[in-house]
VOTIBA-870939 format. One line per field, with one value per residue (C-alpha): residue number from 1; residue in three letters; x, y, z. Coordinates in steps of 0.5 Angstrom, whole numbers, plus 500, padded with zeros to 3 digits. Layout:
BEGIN
num = c(NUM/...) .
residuo = c(ALA/...) .
east = c(X/...) .
north = c(Y/...) .
up = c(Z/...) .
! end
This chain:
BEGIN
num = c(1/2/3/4/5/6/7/8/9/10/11/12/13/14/15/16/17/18/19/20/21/22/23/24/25/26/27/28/29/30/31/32/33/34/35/36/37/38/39/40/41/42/43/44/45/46/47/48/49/50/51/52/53/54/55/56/57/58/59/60/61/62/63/64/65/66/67/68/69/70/71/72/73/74/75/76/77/78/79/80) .
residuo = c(UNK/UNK/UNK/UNK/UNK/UNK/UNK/UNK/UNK/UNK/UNK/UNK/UNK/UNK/UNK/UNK/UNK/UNK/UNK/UNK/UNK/UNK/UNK/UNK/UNK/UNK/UNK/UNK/UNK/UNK/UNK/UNK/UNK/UNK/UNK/UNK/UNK/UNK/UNK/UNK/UNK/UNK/UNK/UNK/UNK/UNK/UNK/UNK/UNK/UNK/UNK/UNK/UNK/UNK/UNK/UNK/UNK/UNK/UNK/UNK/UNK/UNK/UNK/UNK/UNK/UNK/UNK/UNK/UNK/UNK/UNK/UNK/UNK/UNK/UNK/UNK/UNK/UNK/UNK/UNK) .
east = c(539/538/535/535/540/536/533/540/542/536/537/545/543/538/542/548/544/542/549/548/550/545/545/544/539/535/535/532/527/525/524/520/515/515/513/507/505/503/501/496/493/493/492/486/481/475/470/467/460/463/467/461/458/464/465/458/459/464/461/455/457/452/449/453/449/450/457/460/457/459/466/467/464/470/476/482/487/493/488/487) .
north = c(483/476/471/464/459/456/463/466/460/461/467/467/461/465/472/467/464/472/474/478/478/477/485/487/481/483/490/489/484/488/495/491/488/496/498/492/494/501/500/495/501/505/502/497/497/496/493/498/498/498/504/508/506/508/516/517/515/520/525/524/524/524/530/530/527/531/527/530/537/537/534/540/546/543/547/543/541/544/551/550) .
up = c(521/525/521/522/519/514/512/511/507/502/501/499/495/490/491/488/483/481/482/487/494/499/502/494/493/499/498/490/494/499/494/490/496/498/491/491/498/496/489/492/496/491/484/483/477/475/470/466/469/477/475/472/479/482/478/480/487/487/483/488/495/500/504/510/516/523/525/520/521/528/527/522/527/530/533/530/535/532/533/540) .
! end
């Protein structure tokens, strides 16, 4: 990886701290920032009253309007 002089001397200073090498310390990094990017698409909370809201919401969907209708009269195109 290319990375700036002072970038690189930041990170073998705080891997040294943690007594690990730069590669050890960028890769735990870098899975922990992966790990909170995909949480944060996957795992929000609610108070209690927006998450009744939200359940009935799902419990309930709306009709479908008439996009919806003619997107699944549709052919997919990996049928066609």
């Amino acid at each position: 990886m290319r990375i700036e002089t002072d970038t690189r001397q930041l990170i073998d200073d705080a891997a040294a701290v943690l007594g690990k090498t730069r590669t050890e310390f960028m890769v735990e990094s870098a899975r922990r920032q992966a790990v909170d990017v995909l949480l944060d698409q996957r795992l929000f909370t609610l108070d209690p009253e927006r998450y009744d809201a939200f359940m009935r919401a799902l419990d309930n969907p709306p009709a479908p309007g008439p996009k919806l209708k003619a997107l699944l009269r549709r052919t997919p195109a990996w049928q066609k």
